[in-house]
C-alpha positions, 0 to 999 in steps of 0.5 A: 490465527494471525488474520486481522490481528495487527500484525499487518497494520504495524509493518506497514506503519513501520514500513512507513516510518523507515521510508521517511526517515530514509527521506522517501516521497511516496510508497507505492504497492500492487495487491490483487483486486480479489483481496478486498481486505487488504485493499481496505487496509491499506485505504484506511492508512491512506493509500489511493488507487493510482490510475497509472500502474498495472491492471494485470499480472501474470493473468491476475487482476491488480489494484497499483495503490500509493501513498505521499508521504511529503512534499517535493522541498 
């Protein structure tokens, strides 16, 4: 069974070390509200609800979230 085993944890931190190596100033995602798992995962690796973005997609409900990854030189 693969739930809760890293696996998700390690993309989203290589995801994030390829977006600053690739000089990127933010990462942004939109997951659906009802996956109250995710939404704590990517919290805990410093995302923040944006409060511009989508509430909806195709009739379900979404969290937009993002991520600084540096500032503006």
């Amino acid at each position: 069974m693969l739930f809760r085993s890293g696996i998700a944890r390690a993309l989203l931190i290589e995801v994030e070390t390829r977006a600053r190596e690739r000089g990127c100033l933010r990462l942004e995602l939109i997951t659906a509200r009802f996956l109250n798992a995710a939404i704590r995962l990517y919290e805990s690796l410093g995302f923040r609800e944006d409060l511009i973005g989508p509430r909806e997609l195709f009739g379900t409900p979404v969290v937009p979230l993002s991520k600084v990854l540096s500032s503006f030189r």
